[in-house]
BADREN-565545 format. One line per 10 residues: number of its first residue (from 1); their letters; for each residue x, y, z of N, C-alpha, C. Coordinates in steps of 0.05 Angstrom, whole numbers, plus 5000, padded with zeros to 4 digits. Last residue first. Example, Ala and Ser with C-alpha at 12.3 -4.5 7.8 and 13.67 -1.06 7.14 Angstrom:
<rs>
2> SA> 5257/4955/5142/5273/4979/5143/5258/5001/5157 ~ 5264/4886/5156/5246/4910/5156/5264/4934/5156 $
</rs>
This chain:
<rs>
190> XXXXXXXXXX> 4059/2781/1870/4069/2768/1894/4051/2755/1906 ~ 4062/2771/1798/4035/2770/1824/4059/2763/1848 ~ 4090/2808/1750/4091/2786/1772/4075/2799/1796 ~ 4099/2856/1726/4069/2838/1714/4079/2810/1734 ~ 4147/2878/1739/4119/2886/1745/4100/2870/1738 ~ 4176/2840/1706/4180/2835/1739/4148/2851/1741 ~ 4169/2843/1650/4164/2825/1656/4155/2820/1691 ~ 4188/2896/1624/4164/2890/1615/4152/2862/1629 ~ 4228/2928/1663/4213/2945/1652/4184/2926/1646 ~ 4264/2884/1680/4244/2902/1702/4222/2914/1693 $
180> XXXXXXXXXX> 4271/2864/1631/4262/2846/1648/4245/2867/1669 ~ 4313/2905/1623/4281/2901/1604/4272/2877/1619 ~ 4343/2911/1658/4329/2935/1655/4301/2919/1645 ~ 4372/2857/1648/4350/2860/1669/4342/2887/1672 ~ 4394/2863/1599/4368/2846/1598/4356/2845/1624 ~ 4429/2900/1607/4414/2906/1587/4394/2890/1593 ~ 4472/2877/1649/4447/2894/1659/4431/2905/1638 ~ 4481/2830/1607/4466/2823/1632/4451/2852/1651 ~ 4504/2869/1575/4484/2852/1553/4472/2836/1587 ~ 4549/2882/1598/4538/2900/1590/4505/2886/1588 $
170> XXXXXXXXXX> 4576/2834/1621/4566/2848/1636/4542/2872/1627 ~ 4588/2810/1571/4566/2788/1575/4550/2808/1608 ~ 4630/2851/1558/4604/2850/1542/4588/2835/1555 ~ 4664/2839/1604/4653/2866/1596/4626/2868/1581 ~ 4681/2790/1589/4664/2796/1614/4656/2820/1609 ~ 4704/2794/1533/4684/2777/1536/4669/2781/1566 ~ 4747/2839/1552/4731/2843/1524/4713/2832/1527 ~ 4788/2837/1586/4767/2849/1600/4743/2843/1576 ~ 4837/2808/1574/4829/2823/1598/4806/2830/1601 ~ 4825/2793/1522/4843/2768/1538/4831/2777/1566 $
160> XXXXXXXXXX> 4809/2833/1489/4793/2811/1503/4800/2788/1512 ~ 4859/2866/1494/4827/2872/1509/4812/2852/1512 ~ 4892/2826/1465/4900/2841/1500/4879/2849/1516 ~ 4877/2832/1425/4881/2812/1435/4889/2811/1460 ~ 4871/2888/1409/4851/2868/1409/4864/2844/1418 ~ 4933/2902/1411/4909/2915/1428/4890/2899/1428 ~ 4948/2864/1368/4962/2853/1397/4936/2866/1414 ~ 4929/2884/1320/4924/2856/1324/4925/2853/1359 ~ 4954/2929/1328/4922/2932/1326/4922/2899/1336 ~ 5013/2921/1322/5001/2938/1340/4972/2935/1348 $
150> XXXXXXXXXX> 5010/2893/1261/5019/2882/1283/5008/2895/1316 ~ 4991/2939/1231/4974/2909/1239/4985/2899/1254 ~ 4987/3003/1248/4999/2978/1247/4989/2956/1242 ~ 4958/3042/1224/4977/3054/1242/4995/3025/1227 ~ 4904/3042/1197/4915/3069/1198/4948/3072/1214 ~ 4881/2991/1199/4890/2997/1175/4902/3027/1173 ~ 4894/2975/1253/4910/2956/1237/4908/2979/1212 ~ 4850/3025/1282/4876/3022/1279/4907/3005/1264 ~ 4807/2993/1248/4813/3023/1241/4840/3028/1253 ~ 4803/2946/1293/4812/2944/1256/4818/2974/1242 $
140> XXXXXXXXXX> 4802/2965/1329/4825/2956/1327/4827/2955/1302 ~ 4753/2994/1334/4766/3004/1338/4802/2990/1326 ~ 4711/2940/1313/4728/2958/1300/4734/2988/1290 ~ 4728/2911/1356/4737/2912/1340/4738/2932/1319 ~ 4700/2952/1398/4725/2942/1401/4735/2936/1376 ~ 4642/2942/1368/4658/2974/1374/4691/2968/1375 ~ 4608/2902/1376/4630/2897/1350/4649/2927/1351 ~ 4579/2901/1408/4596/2881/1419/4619/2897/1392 ~ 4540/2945/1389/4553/2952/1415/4581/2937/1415 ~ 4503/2919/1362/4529/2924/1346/4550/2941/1367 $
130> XXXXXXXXXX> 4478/2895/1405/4488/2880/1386/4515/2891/1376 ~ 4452/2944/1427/4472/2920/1439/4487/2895/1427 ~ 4429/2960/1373/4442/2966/1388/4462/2961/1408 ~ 4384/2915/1365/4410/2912/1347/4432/2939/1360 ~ 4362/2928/1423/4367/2899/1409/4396/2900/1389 ~ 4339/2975/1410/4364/2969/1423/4368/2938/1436 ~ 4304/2969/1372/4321/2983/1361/4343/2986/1382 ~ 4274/2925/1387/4284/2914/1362/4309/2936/1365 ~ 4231/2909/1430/4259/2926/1427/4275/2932/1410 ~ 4204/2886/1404/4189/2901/1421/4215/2907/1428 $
120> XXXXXXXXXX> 4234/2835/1383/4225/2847/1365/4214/2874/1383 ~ 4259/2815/1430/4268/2816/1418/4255/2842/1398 ~ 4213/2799/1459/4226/2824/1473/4249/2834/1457 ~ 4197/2761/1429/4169/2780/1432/4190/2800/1441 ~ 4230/2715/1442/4231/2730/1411/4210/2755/1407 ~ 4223/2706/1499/4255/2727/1480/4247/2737/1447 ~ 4177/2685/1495/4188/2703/1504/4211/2726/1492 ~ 4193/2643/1456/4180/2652/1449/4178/2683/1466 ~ 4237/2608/1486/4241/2626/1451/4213/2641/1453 ~ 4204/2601/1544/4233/2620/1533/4235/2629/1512 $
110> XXXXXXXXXX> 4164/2573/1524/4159/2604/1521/4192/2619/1536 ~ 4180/2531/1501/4164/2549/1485/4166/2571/1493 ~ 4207/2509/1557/4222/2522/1534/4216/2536/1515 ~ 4181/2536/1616/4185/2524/1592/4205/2532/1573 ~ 4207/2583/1664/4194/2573/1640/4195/2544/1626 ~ 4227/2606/1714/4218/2584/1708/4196/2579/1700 ~ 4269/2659/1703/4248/2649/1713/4240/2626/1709 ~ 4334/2664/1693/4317/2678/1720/4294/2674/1730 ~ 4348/2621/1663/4363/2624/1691/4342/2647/1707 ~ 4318/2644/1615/4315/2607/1630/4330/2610/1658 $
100> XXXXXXXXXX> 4328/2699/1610/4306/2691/1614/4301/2661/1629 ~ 4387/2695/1597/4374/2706/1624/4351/2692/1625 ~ 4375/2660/1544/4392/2655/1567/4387/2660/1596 ~ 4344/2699/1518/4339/2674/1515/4354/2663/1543 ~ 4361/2750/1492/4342/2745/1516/4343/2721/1529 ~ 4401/2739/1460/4405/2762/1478/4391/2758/1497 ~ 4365/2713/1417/4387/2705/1434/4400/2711/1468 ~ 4349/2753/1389/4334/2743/1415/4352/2724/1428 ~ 4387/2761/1349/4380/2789/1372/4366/2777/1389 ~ 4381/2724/1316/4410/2735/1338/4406/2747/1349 $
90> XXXXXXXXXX> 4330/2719/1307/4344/2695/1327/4361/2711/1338 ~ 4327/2753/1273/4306/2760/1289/4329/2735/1315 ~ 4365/2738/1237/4375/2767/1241/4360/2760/1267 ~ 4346/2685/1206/4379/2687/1226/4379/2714/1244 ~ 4301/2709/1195/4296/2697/1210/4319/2692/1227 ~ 4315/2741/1150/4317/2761/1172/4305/2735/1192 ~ 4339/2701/1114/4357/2724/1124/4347/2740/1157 ~ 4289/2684/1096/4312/2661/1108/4338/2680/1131 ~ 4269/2727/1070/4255/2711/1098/4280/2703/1106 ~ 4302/2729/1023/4301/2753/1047/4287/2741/1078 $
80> XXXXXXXXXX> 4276/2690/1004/4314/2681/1007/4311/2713/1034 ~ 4231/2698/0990/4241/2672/1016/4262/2670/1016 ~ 4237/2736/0960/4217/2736/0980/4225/2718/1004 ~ 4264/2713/0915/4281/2731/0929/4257/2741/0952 ~ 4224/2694/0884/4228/2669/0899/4251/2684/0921 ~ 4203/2722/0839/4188/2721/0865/4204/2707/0878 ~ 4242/2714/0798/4249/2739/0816/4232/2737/0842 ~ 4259/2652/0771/4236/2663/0776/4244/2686/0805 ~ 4313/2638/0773/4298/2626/0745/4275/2645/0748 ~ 4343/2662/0813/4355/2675/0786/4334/2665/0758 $
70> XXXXXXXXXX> 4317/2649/0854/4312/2672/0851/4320/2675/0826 ~ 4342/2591/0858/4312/2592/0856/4306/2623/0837 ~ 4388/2609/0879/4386/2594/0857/4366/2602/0850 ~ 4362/2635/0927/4379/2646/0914/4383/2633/0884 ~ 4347/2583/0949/4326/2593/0941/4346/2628/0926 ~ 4398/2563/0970/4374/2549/0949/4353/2565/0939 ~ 4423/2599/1000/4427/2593/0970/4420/2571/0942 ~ 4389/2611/1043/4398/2628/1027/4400/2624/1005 ~ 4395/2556/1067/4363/2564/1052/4366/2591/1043 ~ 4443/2539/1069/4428/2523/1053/4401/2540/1047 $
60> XXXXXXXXXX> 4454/2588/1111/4461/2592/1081/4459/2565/1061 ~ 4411/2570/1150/4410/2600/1130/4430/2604/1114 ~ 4437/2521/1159/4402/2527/1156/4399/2553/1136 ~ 4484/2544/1186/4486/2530/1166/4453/2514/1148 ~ 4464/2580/1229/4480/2584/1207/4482/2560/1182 ~ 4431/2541/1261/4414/2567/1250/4438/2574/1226 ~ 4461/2506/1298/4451/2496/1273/4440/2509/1254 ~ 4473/2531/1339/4498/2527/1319/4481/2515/1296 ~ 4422/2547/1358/4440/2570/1351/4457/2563/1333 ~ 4399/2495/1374/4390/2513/1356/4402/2530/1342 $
50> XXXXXXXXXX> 4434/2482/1414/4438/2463/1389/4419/2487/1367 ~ 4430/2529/1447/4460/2526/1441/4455/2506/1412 ~ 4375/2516/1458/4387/2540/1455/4409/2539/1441 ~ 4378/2461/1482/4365/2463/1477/4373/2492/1450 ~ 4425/2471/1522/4427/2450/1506/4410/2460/1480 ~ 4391/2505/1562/4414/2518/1544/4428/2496/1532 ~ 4351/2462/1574/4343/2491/1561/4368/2500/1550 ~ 4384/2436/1603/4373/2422/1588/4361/2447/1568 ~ 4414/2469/1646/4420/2455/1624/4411/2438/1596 ~ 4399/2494/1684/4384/2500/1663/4399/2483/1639 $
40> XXXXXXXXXX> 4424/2465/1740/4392/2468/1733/4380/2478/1705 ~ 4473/2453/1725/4454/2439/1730/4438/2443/1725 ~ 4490/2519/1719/4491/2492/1690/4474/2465/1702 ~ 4485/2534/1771/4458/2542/1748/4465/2531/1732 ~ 4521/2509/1795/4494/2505/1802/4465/2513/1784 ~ 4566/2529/1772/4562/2494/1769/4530/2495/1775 ~ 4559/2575/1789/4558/2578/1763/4553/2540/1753 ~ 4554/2572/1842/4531/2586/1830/4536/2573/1799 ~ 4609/2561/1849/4594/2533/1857/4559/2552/1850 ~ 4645/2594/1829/4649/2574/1817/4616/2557/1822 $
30> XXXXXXXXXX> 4635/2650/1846/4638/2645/1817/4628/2611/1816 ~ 4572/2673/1884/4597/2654/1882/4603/2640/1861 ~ 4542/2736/1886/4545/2711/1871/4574/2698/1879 ~ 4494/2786/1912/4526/2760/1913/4517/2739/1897 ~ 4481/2836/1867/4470/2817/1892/4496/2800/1883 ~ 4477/2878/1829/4492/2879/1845/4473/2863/1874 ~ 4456/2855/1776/4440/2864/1798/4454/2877/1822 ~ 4510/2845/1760/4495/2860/1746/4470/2875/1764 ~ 4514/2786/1792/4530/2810/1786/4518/2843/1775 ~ 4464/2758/1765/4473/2769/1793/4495/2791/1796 $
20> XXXXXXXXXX> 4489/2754/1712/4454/2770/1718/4458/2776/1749 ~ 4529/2727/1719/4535/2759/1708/4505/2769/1709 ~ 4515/2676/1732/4526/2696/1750/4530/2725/1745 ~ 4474/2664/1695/4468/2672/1719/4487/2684/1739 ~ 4509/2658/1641/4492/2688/1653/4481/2687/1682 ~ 4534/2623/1659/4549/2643/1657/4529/2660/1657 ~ 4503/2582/1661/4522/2588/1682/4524/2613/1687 ~ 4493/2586/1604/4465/2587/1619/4482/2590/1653 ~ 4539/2577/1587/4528/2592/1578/4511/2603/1597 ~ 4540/2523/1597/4560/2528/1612/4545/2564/1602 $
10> XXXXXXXXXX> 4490/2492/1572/4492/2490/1591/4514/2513/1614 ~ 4517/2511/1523/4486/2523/1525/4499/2520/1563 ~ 4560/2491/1482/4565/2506/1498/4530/2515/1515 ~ 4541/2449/1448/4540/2436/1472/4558/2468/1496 ~ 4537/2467/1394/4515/2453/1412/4515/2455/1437 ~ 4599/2478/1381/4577/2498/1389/4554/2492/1403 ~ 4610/2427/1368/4627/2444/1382/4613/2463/1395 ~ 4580/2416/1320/4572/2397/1350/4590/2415/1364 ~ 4585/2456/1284/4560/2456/1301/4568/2439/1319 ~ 4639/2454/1263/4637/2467/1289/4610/2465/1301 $
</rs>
């Protein structure tokens, strides 16, 4: 699935700029905004997107080498915990990463590098909006194991058929332009 995953950035980087407009409550036109910002940030959400699909299978080769490692010599569970929270620090900057290339015109250093400073300097509603996404499920999974699995399965498949994936990428777009207002727009020179 990494080459599958690579190459979502461009359409990604679309997609937040219309749901960062949206979000602002300013106009956006679905189709020919959303073609217009995969043009322009595509090379950055290439960039982003190949990093992201490649970060999982990086962290469980460097999980379980140095996991090996840990069972001959106990110091070596130092760099298997690194390997861990480097996947953790990425998923939560992630979050930034996208808005950030569609709203201002950065580099790419200091996109990751940006996001990973607003990442950590938020850290506690960072993983907040994080585990925000996983509520739906599991609401549905507490209902598969208290009612039905058939019933629970269909509710989750109905919510994010309807509303599940725009809902979140709406939540997580006015999440990142609060903190955009809060630590980045004031420190702009007009």
């Amino acid at each position: 699935l990494v080459p599958c995953s690579a190459i979502t950035g461009p359409v990604t980087a679309g997609l937040s700029y219309v749901t960062r407009n949206w979000a602002r409550d300013e106009h956006a036109f679905l189709w020919t905004d959303f073609r217009d910002a995969m043009k322009e940030n595509w090379k950055q959400g290439l960039v982003l997107s190949v990093i992201t699909s490649v970060m999982p299978l990086l962290v469980y080769v460097g999980w379980k080498f140095y996991g090996q490692m840990a069972g001959q010599n106990p110091i070596m569970f130092v760099p298997q915990v690194l390997v861990a929270l480097v996947a953790v620090i990425w998923a939560l900057s992630i979050t930034y990463m996208h808005p950030l290339a569609v709203t201002y015109e950065l580099k790419m250093r200091d996109v990751i590098r940006n996001g990973l400073l607003l990442a950590v300097a938020r850290l506690p509603m960072s993983v907040g909006i994080r585990l925000l996404h996983c509520v739906p499920a599991l609401i549905c999974g507490a209902l598969i194991y208290l009612w039905s699995p058939m019933i629970g399965m269909l509710i989750l498949f109905a919510y994010y058929c309807l509303i599940g994936f725009s809902l979140s990428r709406f939540v997580t777009a006015s999440y990142t332009n609060a903190v955009f207002d809060r630590y980045i727009n004031p420190r702009i020179e007009i």
